[in-house]
C-alpha positions, 0 to 999 in steps of 0.5 A: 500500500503506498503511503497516499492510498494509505492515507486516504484510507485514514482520511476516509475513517477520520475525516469521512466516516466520523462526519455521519457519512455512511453512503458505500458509493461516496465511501467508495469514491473517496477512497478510489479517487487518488486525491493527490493527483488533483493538486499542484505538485508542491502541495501533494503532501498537504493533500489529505489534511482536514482543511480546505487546500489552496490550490492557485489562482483563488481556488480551493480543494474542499476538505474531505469532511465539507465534500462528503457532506455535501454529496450524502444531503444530496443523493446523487443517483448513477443515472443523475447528470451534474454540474460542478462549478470551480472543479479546479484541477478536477477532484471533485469531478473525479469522485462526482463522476463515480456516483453520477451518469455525466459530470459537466464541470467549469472552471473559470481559469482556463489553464486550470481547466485544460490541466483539469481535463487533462489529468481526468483523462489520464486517470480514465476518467471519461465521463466528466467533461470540463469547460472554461467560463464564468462560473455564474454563468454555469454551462447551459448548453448542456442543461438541464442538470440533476444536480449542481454542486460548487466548490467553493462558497456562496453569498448568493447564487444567479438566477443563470445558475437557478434556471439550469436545475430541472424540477425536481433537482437538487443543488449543495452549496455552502453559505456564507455571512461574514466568517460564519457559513452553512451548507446548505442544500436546495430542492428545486420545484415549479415554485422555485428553490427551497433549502434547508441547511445540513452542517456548518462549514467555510470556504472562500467565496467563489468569483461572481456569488457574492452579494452585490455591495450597498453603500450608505453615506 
């Protein structure tokens, strides 16, 4: 066993497992997925400690405990299509694309999304698709999704995004006000989104969720 899978093994029974998640196929997943491939090579070591991980150009890894979460509250089905948006070098594309049909993730950067598609394609995973845009804009083309999840937090999520969920859909983001934030999980219905929260958890908020900003004299 070499030292990363064994790390992942205790990721999974320490960060995972103890957080309530008890999905074999998310288990199965996380376990599978070699979480250090999908990170800059200067921070491999770092891959698996239990917080939010860097990754270059304002983008993070989740940590393993926030991801997981998020993907039990949601119950992604294997015929489900998703969108990930702020995938960065492609991890959680790699572990949606395990529990789901087809993953269609967009990343912002577009070095980072051709390195994204690049290592997904090396590790054989062929049924996750990356594109480079704007996040809030989401990826229409292909809409409409079961699920969309972001990889990175929220202060309000665009309409544009809203309307690519089919009814009956679901969407995971984590919520943030000021330095406290929630994950949250939203089901989509004719009348609109309604969401309820899950667990507590931060992480920077991605380019074009924020809030736009008042000012008062």
């Amino acid at each position: 066993m070499s030292d990363f899978s064994s790390r992942r093994v205790m990721m999974v029974d320490t960060q995972v497992r103890p957080s309530d998640v008890t999905k074999f196929p998310i288990i199965d997943a996380m376990l599978s997925v070699p979480r250090e491939l999908y990170v800059p090579q200067d921070r491999r070591e770092a891959a698996y400690v239990g917080e939010n991980l860097d990754i270059g150009t304002d983008r993070v890894m989740l940590e393993a405990r926030t991801l997981a979460k998020i993907l039990d509250a949601l119950d992604i089905q294997p015929d489900e299509l998703v969108l990930d948006l702020g995938c960065g070098l492609g991890y959680s594309a790699a572990v949606l694309a395990r529990l789901a049909d087809t993953v269609v993730a967009v990343e912002e950067d577009p070095t980072l999304a051709a390195e994204a598609q690049r290592l997904l394609s090396e590790e054989g995973v062929d049924n996750a698709l990356v594109f480079a845009g704007p996040l809030a804009a989401g990826a229409a083309k292909h809409a409409p999704y079961d699920v969309v999840t972001l990889q990175g937090a929220v202060e309000t999520i665009p309409d544009a995004i809203l309307s690519q969920i089919k009814d009956g859909g679901r969407i995971g983001a984590v919520f943030m006000t000021g330095a406290l934030g929630t994950a949250m999980v939203g089901f989509k219905s004719a009348s609109g989104v309604s969401w309820r929260p899950v667990f507590n958890a931060t992480a920077p908020v991605l380019a074009g969720f924020r809030k736009a900003r008042s000012f008062t004299l």
